[in-house]
C-alpha positions as CSV (number, residue, x, y, z in Angstrom):
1,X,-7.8,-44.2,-11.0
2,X,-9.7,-41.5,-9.1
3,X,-10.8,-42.2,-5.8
4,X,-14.4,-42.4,-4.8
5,X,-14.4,-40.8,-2.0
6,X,-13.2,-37.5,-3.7
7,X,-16.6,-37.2,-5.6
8,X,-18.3,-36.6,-2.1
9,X,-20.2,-33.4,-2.8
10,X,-19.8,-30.5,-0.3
11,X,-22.2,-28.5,1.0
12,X,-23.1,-24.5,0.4
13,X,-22.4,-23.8,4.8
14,X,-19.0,-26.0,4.3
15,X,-18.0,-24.1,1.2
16,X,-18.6,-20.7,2.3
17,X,-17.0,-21.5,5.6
18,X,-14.1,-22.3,3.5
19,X,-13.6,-18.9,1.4
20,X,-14.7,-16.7,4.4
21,X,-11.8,-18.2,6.7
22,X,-9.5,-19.0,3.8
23,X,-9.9,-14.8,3.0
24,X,-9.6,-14.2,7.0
25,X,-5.8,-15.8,7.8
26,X,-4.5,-15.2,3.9
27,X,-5.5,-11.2,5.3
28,X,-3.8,-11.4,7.8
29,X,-0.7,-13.2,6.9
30,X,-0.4,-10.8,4.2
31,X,-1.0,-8.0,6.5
32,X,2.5,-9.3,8.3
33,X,4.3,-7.5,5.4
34,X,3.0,-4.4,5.4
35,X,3.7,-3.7,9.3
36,X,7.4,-2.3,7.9
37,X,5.6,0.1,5.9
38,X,3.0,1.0,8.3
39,X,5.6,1.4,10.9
40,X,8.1,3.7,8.6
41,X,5.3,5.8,7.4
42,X,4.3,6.4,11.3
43,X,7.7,7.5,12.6
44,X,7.6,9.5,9.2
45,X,5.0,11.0,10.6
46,X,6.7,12.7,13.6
47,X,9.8,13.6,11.2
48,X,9.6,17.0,10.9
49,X,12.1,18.1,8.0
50,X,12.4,19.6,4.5
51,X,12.3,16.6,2.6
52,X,8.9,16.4,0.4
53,X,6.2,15.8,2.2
54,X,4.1,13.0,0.4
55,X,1.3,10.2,0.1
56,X,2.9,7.6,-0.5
57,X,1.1,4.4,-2.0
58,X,0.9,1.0,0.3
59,X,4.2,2.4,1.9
60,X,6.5,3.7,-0.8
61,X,9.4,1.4,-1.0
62,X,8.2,-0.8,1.6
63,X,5.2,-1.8,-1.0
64,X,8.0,-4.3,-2.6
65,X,7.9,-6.4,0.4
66,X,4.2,-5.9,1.4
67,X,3.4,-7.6,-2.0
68,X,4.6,-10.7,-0.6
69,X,2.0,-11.2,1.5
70,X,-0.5,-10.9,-1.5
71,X,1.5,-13.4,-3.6
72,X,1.0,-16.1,-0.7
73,X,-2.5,-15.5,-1.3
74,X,-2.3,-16.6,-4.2
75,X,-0.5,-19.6,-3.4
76,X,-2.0,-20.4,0.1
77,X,-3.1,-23.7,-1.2
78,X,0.4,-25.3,-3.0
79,X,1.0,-27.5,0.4
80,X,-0.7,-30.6,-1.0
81,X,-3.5,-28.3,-2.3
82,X,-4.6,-27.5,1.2
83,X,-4.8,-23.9,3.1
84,X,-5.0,-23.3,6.5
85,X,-8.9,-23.3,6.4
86,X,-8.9,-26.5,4.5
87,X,-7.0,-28.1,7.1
88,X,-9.5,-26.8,9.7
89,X,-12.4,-28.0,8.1
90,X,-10.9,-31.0,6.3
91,X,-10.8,-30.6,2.8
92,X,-8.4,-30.7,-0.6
93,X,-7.9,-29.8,-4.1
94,X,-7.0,-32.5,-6.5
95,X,-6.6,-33.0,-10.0
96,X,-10.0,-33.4,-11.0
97,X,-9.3,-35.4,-13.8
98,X,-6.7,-38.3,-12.1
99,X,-8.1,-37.4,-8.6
100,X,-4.4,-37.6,-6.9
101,X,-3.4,-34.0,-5.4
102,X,-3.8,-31.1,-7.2
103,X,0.3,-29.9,-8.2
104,X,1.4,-26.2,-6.8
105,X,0.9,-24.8,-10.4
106,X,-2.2,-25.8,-10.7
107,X,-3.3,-24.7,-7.1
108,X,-1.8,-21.6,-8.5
109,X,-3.2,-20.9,-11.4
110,X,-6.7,-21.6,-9.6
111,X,-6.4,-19.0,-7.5
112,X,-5.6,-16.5,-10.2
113,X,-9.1,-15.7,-10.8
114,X,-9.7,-14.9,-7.0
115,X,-9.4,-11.1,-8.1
116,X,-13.1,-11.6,-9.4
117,X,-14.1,-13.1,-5.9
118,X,-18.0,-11.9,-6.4
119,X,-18.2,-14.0,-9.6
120,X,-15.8,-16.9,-7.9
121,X,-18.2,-17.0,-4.7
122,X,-21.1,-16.3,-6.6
123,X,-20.3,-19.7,-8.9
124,X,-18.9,-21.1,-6.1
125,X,-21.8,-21.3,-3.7
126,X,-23.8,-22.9,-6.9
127,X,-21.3,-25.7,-7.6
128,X,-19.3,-26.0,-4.1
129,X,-17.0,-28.3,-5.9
130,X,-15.8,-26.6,-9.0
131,X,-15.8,-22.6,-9.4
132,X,-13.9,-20.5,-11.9
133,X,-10.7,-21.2,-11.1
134,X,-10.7,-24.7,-10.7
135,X,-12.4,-24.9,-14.4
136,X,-9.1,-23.2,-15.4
137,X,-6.9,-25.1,-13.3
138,X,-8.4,-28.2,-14.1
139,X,-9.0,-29.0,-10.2
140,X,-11.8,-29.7,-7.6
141,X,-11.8,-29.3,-4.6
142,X,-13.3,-32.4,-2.2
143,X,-13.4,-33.7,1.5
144,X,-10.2,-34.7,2.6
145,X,-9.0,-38.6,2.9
146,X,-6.1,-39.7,4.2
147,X,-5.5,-42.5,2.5
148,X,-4.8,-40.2,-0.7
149,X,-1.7,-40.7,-1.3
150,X,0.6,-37.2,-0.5
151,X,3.0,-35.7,-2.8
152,X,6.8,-35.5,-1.2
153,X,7.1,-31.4,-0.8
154,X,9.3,-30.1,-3.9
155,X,10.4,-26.8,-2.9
156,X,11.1,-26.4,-6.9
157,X,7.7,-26.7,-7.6
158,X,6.6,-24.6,-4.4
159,X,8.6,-21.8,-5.6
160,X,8.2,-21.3,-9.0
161,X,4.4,-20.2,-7.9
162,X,6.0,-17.8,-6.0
163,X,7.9,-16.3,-7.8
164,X,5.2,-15.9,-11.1
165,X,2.5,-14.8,-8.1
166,X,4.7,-11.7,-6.7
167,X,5.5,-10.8,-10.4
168,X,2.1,-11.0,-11.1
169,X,1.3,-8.2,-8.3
170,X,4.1,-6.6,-9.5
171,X,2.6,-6.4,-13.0
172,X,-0.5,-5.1,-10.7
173,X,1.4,-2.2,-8.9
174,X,3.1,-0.7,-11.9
175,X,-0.2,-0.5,-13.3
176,X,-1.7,1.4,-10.6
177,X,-1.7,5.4,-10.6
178,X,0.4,6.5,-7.6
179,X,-1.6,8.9,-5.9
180,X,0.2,12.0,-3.6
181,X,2.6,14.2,-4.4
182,X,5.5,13.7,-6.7
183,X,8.7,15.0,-5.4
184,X,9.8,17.8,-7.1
185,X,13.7,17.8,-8.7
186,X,15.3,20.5,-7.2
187,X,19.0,21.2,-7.6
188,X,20.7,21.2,-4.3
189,X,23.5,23.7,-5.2
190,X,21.4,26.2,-6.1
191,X,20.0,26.9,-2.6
192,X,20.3,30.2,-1.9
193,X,20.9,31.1,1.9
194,X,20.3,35.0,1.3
195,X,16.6,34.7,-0.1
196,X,15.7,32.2,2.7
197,X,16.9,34.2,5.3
198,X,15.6,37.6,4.0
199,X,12.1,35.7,3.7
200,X,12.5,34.2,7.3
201,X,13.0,37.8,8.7
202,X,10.1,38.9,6.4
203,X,7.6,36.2,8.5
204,X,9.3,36.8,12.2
205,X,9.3,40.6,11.9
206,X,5.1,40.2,10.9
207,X,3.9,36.7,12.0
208,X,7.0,36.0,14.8
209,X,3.9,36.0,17.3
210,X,2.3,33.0,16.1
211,X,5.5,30.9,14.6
212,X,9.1,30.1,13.6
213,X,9.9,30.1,10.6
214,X,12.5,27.7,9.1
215,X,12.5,28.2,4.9
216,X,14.6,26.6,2.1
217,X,14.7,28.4,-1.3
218,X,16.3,26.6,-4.5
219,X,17.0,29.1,-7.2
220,X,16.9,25.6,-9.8
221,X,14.1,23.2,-10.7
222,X,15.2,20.9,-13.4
223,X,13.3,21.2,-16.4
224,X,11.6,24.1,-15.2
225,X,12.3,27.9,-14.5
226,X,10.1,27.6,-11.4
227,X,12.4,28.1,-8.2
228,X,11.5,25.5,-5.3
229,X,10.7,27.0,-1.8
230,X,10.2,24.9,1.5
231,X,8.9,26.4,4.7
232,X,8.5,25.2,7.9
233,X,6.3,26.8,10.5
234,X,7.0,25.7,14.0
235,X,3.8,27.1,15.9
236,X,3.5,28.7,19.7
237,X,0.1,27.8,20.0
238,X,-1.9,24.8,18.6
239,X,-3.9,26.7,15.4
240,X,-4.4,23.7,13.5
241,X,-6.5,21.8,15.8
242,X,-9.3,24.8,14.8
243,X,-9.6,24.5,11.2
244,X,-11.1,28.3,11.7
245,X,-7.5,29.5,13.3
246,X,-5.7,27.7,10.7
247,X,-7.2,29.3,7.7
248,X,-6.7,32.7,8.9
249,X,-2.9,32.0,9.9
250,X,-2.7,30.2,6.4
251,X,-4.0,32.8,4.5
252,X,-2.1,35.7,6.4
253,X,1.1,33.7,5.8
254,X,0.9,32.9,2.0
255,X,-0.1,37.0,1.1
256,X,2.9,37.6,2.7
257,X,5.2,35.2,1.1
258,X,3.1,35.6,-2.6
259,X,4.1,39.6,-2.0
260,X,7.6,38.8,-1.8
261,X,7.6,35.9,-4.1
262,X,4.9,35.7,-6.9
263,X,2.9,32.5,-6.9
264,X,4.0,31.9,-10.7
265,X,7.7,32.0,-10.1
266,X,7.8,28.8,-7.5
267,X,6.2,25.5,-6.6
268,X,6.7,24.2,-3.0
269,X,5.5,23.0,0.5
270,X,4.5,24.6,3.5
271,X,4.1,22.5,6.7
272,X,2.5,23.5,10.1
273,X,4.2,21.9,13.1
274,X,2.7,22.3,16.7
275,X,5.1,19.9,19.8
276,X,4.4,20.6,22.8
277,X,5.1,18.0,25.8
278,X,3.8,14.6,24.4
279,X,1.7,16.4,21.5
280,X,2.2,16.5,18.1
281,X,0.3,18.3,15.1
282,X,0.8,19.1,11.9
283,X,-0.3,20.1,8.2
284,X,1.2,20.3,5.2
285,X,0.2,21.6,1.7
286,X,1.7,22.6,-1.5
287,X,2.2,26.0,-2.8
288,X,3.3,28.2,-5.7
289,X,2.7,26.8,-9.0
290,X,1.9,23.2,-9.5
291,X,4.6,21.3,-11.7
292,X,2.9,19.8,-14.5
């Protein structure tokens, strides 16, 4: 028999106080598992080496845990259909048709339709009780009373949420485009020492003033005739901080490398490095041909 007390409509400041500081700790909770990536991509940052430089989306690799945090969000209510904001401001989901409290699936399933959150809080501020998601669900959500009886926790039930909420966002991911740069399949016994060192003198004997050079060149590209080149400029002076400087030293650097090797025969990178006591610049770009 449903319990009277769950009918208690709540009102439009308690409901939006709800989703505002339900979105607030499920952020930052989630946020938790992207600090990995966040603090892989930063010391990748200062790495200064011929591997591809490229943008990698929510943290390459680390992405796989960061979706974690997004799959609790989903499930942030499955503890006896109360969040951390609905235990702040005393409220609960339960089933709306037998009133006791609303099973991890369904709490679940309700929050499956948070990825339309204008239409959820738009509904939601118009019938503070019942939005989208609990129509789907079959939930509601109410003032909290104590005296309704709660579930024993069944990690069984907990997890199976869980586990169909970070499938979900990983149905989500592999639908995204990547952005960046894909990295480009070179084959490592084709590098040839002779070319890179002939076009290292090439840039010291006219550029030496202003740079380093260190330069890679693979004779092989896998499915392509293009030959792969990688250079690495370490600079004397700071000439990226002026975008003015940079251009000129850019353009001075790729005539002289497009003279020796045509533009259409490779695809690469070329990265700008400045250190210098506590400092650290760079910029890279791609070069040649782009890989289709």
């Amino acid at each position: 028999m449903q319990n009277p007390t769950t009918s208690n409509p709540i009102n439009i400041g308690m409901r939006l106080a709800a989703m505002l500081l339900d979105h607030f700790f499920m952020t930052m909770i989630a946020m938790i598992f992207f600090i990995p990536g966040i603090i892989a991509d930063f010391s990748r940052a200062f790495k200064v080496s011929h591997e591809q430089v490229s943008s990698e989306f929510l943290g390459g690799s680390w992405a796989y845990i960061g979706l974690i945090g997004f799959a609790l969000y989903f499930c942030k209510d499955i503890i006896n259909g109360r969040s951390i904001a609905k235990r702040i401001l005393k409220l609960q989901l339960v089933d709306n048709a037998t009133g006791e409290v609303a099973s991890p699936m369904k709490c679940f399933i309700r929050n499956l339709l948070c990825i339309i959150w204008p239409i959820e809080a738009i509904i939601a501020l118009t019938n503070t009780s019942r939005r989208l998601g609990d129509r789907l669900a079959g939930t509601k959500l109410v003032p909290y009373d104590p005296s309704l009886g709660k579930p024993g926790f069944d990690i069984g039930k907990a997890l199976l949420p869980l586990v169909l909420a970070y499938g979900v966002m990983l149905l989500f991911l592999q639908l995204l485009p990547k952005p960046g740069l894909y990295a480009t399949k070179y084959v490592e016994t084709s590098y040839n020492q002779s070319a890179s060192k002939e076009l290292e003198k090439l840039l010291t004997d006219s550029l030496g003033q202003y740079f380093t050079p260190d330069i890679r060149i693979y004779d092989s590209v896998r499915n392509s005739k293009l030959k792969y080149v990688s250079v690495i400029l370490r600079l004397k002076k700071n000439y990226i901080e002026d975008d003015n400087s940079y251009q000129k030293l850019h353009q001075s650097t790729t005539d002289l490398i497009y003279a020796k090797l045509p533009a259409e025969t490779f695809t690469g990178q070329l990265q700008y490095v400045f250190q210098a006591s506590g400092q650290f610049h760079g910029r890279s770009t791609p070069f040649g041909t782009t890989m289709k």
